[in-house]
C-alpha positions as CSV (number, residue, x, y, z in Angstrom):
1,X,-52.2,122.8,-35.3
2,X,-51.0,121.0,-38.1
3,X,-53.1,118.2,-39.5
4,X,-51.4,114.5,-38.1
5,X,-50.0,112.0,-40.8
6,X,-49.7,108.3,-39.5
7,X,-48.5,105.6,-42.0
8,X,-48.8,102.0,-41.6
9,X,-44.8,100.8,-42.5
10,X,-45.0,99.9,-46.6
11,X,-47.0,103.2,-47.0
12,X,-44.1,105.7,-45.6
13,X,-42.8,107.2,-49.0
14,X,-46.4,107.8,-50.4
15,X,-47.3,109.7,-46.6
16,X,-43.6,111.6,-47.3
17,X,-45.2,112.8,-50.7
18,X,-49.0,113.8,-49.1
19,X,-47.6,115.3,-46.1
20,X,-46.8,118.8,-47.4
21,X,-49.0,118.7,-50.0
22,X,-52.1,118.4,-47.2
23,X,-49.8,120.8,-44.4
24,X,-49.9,118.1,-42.4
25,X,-47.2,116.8,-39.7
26,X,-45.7,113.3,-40.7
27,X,-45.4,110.9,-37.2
28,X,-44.3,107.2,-37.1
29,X,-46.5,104.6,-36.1
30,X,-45.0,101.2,-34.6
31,X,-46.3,97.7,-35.4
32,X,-45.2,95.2,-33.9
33,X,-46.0,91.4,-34.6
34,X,-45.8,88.5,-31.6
35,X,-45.2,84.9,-32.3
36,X,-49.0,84.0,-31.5
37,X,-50.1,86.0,-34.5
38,X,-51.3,89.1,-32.6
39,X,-50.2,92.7,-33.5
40,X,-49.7,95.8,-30.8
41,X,-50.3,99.0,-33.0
42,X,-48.6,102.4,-31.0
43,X,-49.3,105.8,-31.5
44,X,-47.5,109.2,-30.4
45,X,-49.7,109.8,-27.6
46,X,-50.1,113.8,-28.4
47,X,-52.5,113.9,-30.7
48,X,-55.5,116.2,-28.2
49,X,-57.2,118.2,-30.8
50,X,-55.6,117.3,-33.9
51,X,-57.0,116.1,-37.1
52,X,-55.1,112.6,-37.4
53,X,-55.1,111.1,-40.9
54,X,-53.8,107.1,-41.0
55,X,-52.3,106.1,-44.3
56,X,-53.1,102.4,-45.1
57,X,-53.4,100.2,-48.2
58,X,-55.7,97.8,-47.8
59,X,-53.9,95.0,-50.4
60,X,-54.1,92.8,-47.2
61,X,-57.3,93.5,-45.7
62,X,-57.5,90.6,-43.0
63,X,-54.3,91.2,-42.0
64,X,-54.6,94.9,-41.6
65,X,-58.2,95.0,-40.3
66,X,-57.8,95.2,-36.8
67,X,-54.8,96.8,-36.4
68,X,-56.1,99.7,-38.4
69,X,-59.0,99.8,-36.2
70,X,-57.0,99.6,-33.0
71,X,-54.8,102.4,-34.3
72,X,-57.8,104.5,-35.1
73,X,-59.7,104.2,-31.2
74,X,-56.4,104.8,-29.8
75,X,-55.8,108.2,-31.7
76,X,-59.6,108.8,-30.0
77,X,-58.4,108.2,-27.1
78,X,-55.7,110.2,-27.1
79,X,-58.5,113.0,-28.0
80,X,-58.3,113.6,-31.4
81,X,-59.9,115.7,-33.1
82,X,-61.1,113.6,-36.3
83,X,-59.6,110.0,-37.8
84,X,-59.7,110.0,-41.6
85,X,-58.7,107.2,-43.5
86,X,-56.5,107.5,-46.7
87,X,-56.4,103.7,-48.3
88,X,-54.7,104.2,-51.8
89,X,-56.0,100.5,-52.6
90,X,-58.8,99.5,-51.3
91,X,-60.4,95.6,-50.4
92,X,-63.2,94.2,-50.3
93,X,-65.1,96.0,-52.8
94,X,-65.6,93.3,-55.3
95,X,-68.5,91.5,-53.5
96,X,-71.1,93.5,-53.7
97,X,-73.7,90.7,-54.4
98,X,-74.3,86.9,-53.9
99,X,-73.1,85.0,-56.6
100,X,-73.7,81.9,-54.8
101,X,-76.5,80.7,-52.2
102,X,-75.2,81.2,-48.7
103,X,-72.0,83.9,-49.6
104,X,-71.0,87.0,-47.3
105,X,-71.8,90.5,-48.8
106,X,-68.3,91.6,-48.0
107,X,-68.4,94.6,-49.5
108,X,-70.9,96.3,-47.4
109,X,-69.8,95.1,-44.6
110,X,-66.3,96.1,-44.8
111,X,-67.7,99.5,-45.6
112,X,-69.9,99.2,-42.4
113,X,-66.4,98.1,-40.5
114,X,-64.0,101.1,-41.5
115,X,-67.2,103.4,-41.2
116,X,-67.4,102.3,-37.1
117,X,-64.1,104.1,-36.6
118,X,-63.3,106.2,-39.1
119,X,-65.1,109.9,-40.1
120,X,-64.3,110.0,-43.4
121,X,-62.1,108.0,-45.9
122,X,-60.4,108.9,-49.4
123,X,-59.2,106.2,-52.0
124,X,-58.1,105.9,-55.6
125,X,-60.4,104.3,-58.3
126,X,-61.7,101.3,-56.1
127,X,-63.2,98.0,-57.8
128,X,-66.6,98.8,-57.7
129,X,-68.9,97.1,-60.1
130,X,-72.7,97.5,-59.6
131,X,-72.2,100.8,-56.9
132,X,-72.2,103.8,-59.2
133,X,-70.2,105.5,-56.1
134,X,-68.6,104.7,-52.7
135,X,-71.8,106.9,-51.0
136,X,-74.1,103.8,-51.8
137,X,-71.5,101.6,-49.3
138,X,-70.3,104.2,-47.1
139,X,-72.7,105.7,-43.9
140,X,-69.2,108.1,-43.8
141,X,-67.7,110.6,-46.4
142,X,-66.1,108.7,-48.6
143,X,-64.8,109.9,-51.9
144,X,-62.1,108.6,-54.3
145,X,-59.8,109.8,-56.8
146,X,-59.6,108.3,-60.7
147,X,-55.7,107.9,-61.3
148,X,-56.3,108.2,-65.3
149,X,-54.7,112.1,-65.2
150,X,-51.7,110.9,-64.1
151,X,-51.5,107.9,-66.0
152,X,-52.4,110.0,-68.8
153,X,-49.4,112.0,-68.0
154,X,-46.9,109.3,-67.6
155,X,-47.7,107.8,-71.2
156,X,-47.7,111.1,-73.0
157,X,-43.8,111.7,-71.5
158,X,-42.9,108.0,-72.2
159,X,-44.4,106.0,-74.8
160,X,-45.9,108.9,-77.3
161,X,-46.8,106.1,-79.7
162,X,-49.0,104.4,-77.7
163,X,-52.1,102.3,-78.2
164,X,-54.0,101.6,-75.8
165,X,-55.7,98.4,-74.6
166,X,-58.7,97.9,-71.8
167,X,-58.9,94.2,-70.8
168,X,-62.3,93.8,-70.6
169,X,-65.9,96.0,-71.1
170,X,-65.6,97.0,-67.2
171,X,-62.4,99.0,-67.8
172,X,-64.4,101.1,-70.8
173,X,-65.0,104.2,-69.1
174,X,-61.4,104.8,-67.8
175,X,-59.2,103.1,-70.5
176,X,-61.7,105.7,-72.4
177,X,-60.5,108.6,-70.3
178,X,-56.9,108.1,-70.0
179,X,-56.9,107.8,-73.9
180,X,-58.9,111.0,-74.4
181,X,-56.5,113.1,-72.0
182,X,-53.6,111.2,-74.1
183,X,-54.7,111.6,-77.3
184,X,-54.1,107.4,-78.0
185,X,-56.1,105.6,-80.0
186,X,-57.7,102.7,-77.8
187,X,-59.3,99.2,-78.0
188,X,-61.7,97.4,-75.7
189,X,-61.2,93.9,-75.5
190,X,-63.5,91.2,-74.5
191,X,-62.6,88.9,-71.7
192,X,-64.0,85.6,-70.6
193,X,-63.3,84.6,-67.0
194,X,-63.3,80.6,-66.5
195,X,-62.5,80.6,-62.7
196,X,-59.7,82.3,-60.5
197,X,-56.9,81.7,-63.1
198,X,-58.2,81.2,-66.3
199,X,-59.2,83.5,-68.5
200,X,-59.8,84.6,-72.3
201,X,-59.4,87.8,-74.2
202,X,-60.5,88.7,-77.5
203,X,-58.4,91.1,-79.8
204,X,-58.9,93.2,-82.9
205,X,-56.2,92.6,-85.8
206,X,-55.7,96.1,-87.2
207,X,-53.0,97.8,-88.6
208,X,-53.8,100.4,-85.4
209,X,-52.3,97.5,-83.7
210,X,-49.6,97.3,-85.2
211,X,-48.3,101.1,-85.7
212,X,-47.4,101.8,-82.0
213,X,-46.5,100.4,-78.7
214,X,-49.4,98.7,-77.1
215,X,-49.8,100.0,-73.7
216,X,-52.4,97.0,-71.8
217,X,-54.1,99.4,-68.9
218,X,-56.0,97.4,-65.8
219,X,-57.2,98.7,-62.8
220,X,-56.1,95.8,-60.8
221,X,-53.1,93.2,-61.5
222,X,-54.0,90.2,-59.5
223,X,-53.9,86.7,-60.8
224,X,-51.9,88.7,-63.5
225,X,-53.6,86.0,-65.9
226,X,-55.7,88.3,-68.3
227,X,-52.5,90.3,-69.1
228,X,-50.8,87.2,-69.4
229,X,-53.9,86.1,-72.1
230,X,-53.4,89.3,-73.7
231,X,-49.6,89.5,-74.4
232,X,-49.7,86.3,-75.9
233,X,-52.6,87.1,-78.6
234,X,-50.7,90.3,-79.1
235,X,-47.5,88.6,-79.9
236,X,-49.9,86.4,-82.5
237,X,-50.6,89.1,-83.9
238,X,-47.4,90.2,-85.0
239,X,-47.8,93.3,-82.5
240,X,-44.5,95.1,-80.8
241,X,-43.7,94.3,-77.0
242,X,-46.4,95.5,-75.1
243,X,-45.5,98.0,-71.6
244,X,-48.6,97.2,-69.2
245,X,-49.7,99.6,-66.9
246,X,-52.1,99.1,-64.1
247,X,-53.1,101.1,-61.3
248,X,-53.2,98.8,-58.3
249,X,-50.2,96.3,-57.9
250,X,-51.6,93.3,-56.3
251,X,-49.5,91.0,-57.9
252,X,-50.7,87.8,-56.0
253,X,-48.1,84.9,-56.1
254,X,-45.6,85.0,-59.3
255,X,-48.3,87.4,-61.1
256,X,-45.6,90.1,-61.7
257,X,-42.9,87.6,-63.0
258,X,-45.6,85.9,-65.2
259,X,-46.6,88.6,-67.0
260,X,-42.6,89.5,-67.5
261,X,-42.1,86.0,-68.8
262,X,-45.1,86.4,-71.5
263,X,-43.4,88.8,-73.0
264,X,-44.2,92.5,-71.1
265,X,-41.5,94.9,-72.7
266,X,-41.9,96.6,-68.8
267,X,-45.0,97.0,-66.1
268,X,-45.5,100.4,-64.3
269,X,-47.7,101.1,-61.5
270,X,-48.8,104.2,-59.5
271,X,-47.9,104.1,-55.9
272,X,-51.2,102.6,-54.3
273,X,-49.7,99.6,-53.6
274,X,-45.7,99.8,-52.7
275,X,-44.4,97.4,-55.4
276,X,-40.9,97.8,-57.4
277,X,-42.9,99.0,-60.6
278,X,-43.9,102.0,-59.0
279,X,-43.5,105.2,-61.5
280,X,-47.0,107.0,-61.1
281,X,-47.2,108.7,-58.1
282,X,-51.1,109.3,-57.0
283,X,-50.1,111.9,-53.9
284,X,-51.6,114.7,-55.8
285,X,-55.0,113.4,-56.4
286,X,-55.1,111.5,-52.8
287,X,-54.3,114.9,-51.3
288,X,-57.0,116.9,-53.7
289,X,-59.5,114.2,-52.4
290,X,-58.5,113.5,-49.0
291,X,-58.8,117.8,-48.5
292,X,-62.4,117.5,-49.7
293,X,-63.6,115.1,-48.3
294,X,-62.2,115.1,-44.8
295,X,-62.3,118.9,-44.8
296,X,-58.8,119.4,-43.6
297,X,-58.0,122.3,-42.2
């Protein structure tokens, strides 16, 4: 039997993509939300002996915790086979030490969560900082897959001037990458973080700079407030309207419309996160993952 595709709502599309590219069978999942806060997750109930995969950003964690893990003991006991986990963007990830006396090691523990009812799990370049991998976290398979190829891709049809801009010394490796598989010149800028919303970037004035279309790539657009930092120095400098790019479209608050008013020429995202700037699709690489690491059949 064909592998089982279940999509939380806002993930639909992306599971319309993956679904032939893993053979799998795409089914509905209902969700429905009562006045008291609660959530009643339901399933097809034929799922005996099938390999069911749920499709679920985790942009929301707290709000999709416990339905996800509802969904996934149901599809148990409906006797599947195996419950994988695809979550293009995933939470939690960031607190992976105690900063302060007395905090929660989130990350960890999340892992810990997901691993209690899920076999194996797939993801796209998750916020990991001091964990070289997701095997240090997860007890489960657990693999991920770096969107830089296709963002690679995207700049090389679009902006063939490009030059290209990491925010900060974390984004090194992979600004590194997508600019090797471009061919782009790039710069790696220093930021200063002050608190939630305030932060400070440091930028080279070179006549680099100025000869092509900055390109700003992040991993993550949040706060939005270290693009923000860095479209305004760049318009200091005399540089040309900047396209920013980023991989996982959090866009808390007015992020998105902040960084439009600082001057962003456009913003383009891959599809981790279902947001309007979506033009990067990451089904490919989820699927290339997803196969290896849940062992789809």
């Amino acid at each position: 039997m064909k592998p089982v595709i279940l999509a939380f709502p806002d993930m639909r599309p992306l599971a319309a993509d993956l679904a032939p590219l893993l053979g799998a069978e795409q089914l509905d999942l209902a969700w429905r939300h009562f006045p008291d806060g609660e959530s009643l997750v339901t399933l097809p109930p034929d799922l005996a002996g099938r390999e069911v995969i749920f499709l679920a950003t985790l942009r929301d964690p707290d709000r999709l915790a416990l339905p996800l893990r509802f969904a996934a003991e149901t599809a148990r006991a409906f006797g599947a086979q195996s419950v994988g986990l695809i979550a293009p963007y995933l939470g939690y990830m960031r607190q992976d030490k105690r900063f302060h006396p007395g905090e929660a090691l989130s990350a960890p523990l999340f892992s810990a969560f997901l691993g209690e009812s899920f076999d194996w799990l797939a993801t796209v370049d998750p916020h990991l900082h001091r964990n070289p991998d997701l095997s240090r976290l997860f007890a489960i398979p657990a693999a991920h897959a770096a969107a830089a190829p296709v963002i690679a891709d995207w700049i090389g049809k679009n902006i063939p001037d490009a030059v290209l801009f990491g925010p900060d010394s974390e984004s090194q490796q992979w600004v590194a990458e997508v600019a090797r598989l471009a061919q782009r010149p790039y710069e790696v800028l220093q930021k200063i973080r002050r608190g939630d919303r305030a932060v400070e970037v440091s930028l080279p004035d070179s006549d680099t700079l100025r000869g092509g279309t900055p390109v700003i790539l992040d991993d993550i657009a949040s706060s939005g407030q270290t693009m923000v930092r860095t479209l305004q120095h760049l318009d200091a400098l005399g540089a040309n309207a900047a396209v920013c790019v980023v991989i996982h479209a959090v866009f808390a608050g007015s992020a998105y419309e902040d960084i439009l008013a600082a001057g962003a020429a456009r913003i383009v995202s891959t599809n981790t996160i279902t947001h309007d700037s979506n033009e990067i699709s990451v089904a490919p690489l989820l699927a290339d993952v997803a196969r290896k690491t849940g062992r789809i059949t």
